[in-house]
N, C-alpha and C positions, 0 to 999 in steps of 0.2 A: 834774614828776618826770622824773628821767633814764632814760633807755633799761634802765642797769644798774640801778637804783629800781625797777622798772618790774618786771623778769623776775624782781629780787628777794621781791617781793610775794608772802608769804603767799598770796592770796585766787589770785594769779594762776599761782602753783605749784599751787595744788589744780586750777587750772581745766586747766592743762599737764599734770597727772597724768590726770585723768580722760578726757580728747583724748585722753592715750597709750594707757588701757586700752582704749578706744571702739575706736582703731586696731589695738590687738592682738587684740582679738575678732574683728574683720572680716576679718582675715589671717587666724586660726587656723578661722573657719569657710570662707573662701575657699578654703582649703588641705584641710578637711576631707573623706575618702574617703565619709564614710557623710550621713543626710540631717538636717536639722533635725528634732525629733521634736514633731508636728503628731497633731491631730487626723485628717488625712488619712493622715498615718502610719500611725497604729494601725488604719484601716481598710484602707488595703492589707497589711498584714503580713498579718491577719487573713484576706482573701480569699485571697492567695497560699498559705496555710496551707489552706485549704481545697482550692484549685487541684491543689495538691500531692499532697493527699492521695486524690483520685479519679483525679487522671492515672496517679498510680500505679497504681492496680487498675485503671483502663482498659487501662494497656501490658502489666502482668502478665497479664490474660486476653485480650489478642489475642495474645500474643508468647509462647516461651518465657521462662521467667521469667530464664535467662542473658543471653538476647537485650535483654530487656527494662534489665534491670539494664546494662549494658554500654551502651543507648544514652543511658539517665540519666547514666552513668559520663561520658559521652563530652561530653553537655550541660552538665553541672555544669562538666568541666575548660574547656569551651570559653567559658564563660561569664564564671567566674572570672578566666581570662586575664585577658580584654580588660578587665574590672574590674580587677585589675593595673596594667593598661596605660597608662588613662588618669590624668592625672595631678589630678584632681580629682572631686568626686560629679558624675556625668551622670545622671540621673534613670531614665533607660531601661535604660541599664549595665545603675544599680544592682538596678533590682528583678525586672532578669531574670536575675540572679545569686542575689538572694535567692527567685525564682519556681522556678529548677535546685537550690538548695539544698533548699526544699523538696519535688520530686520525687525526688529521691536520697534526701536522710534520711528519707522514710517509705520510700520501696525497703529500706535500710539496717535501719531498725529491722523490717521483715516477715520480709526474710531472715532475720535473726536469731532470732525466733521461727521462721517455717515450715521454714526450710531448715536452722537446727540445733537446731531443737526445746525451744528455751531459751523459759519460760514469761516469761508478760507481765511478771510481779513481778520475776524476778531481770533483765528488761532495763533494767527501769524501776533496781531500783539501782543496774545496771552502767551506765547513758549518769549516771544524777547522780551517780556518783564522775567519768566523765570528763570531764563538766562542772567541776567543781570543781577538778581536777587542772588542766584547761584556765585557769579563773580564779585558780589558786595562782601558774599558772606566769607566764602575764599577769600578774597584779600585782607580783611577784617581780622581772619582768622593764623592769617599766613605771613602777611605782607609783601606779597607778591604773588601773580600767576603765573609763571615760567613753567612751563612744561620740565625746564631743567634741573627745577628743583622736587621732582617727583621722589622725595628717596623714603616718604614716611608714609604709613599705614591713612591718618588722617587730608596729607594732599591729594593721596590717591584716591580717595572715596571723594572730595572735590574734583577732584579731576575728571573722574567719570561720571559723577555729575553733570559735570558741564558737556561732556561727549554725547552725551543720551539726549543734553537738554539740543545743544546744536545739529544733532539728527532729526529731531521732531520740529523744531523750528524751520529747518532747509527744507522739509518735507511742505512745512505748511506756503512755505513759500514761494516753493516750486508751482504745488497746486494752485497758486494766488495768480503767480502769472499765467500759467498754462490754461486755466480757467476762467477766473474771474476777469482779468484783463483780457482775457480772449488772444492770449499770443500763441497758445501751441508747442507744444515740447521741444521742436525742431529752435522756433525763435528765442524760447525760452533757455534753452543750451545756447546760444550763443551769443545771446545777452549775457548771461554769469559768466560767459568765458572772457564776454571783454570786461566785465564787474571782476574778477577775480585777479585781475593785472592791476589793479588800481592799488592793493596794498604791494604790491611788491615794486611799483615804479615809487612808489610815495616811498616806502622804507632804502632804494637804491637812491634819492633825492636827500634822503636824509630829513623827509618832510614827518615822520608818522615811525614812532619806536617799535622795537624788535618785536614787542610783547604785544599791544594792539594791532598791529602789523599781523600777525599768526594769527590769532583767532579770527580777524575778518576772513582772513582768506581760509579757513578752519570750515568757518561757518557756510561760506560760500562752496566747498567742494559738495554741498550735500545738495544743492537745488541744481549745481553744473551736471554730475553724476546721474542723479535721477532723473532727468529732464531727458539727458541724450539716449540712457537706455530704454525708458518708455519711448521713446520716438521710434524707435527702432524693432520693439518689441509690440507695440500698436497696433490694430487695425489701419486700412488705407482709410476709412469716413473716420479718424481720430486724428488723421494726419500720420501716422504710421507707414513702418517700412512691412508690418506684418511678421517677424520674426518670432513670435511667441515670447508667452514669460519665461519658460521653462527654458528652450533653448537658449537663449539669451543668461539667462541667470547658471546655467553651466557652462556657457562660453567665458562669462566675466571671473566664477568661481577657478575656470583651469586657469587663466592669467594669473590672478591672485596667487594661485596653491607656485605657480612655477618662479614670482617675484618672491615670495616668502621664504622659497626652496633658496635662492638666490641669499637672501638677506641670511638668511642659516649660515650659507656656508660662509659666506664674509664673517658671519659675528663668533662661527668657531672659529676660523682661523685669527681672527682677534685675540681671541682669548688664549691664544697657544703663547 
């Protein structure tokens, strides 16, 4: 068979086509800002949510609460940058950008109740219009919100948009149960934890897509996370195990630091 026989082949154009998508996957996640989504994934989101959510109330009661917000403020922009910056997922970056994301938007969503006095309920609707607006505008603008298609400067700035907006949203939501409905941190963690099986028995049924599927359960690690470690870090007349903020928020920080250490080393040896 001739050369030109040869490349003409049926059998051998499938095998040419399939090489080529093999190949644009591996560019498109090479180039990708945000992470593979792993089972380790969703245990650091989860921690970081939690991280987030007592570092918060630890700075707010050592600090003026101006004070406090302002060096969140300050964290998040500095963090974000350098995730900007580089020009692929760095592991470390990344989840110390999403660990400031979530110090700031429970900041974000507290202020908004303590400081202007807006009840849990109507924060919890006002962040999930602006979530929504956030993914109108994304899709609108992208045609798609796949986390997998994070490889350009403008998805990326949607992107964490919508990370910021689904921290401040979990936060208000957390507080809705844990308060307003009068459930309690304890009950409230274990409500979202059987709430947060719901997208992934739906997506394993084949009831509910990849991409819906992620963000619910996205959404949900932020009121699961903060729920359990407030319980935990509470007073006993809170329902609390009394742990402190502080202690607590550098017990969840060394897991973090030592899962990330972890994803390091996988993602150099990747790259060898």
């Amino acid at each position: 068979m001739m050369p030109e026989e040869l490349t003409a082949s049926p059998r051998v154009k499938d095998t040419l086509a399939v090489g080529g998508q093999l190949q644009n996957a591996v560019s498109r996640a090479s180039a990708s800002k945000v992470p593979e989504v792993t089972v380790l994934f969703w245990v650091v989101k989860i921690l970081t949510t939690g991280m987030g959510e007592t570092t918060s109330d630890f700075l707010v009661h050592r600090f003026e609460p101006e004070i406090a917000l302002g060096l969140g403020f300050a964290a998040l922009v500095i963090s974000l940058v350098l995730q900007f910056r580089v020009r692929r997922y760095i592991p470390w970056v990344y989840w110390t950008a999403v660990a400031m994301v979530s110090v700031f938007g429970t900041m974000a969503a507290d202020a908004v109740h303590v400081g202007l006095g807006v009840p849990y309920l109507a924060s919890t609707l006002f962040f999930t219009v602006a979530l929504a607006v956030v993914f109108l505008l994304w899709h609108r603008s992208e045609k798609t919100l796949s986390i997998h298609s994070i490889t350009t400067r403008r998805r990326e700035s949607f992107y964490w948009a919508a990370v910021l907006t689904t921290f401040a949203l979990g936060t208000a939501t957390g507080d809705l149960t844990a308060y307003t409905l009068g459930l309690g941190y304890l009950a409230s963690g274990i409500m979202f934890a059987v709430v947060i099986a719901v997208p992934a028995l739906a997506r394993w049924r084949r009831l509910l897509a990849a991409i819906p599927a992620f963000w619910f359960a996205y959404i949900l690690t932020r009121p699961l996370g903060a729920s359990f470690s407030d319980w935990t870090a509470v007073s006993p007349d809170r329902g609390g195990l009394d742990w402190g903020t502080g202690p607590v928020s550098l017990a969840l920080a060394a897991a973090i630091a030592v899962l990330v250490t972890f994803l390091t080393m996988n993602w150099k040896r990747a790259l060898k």
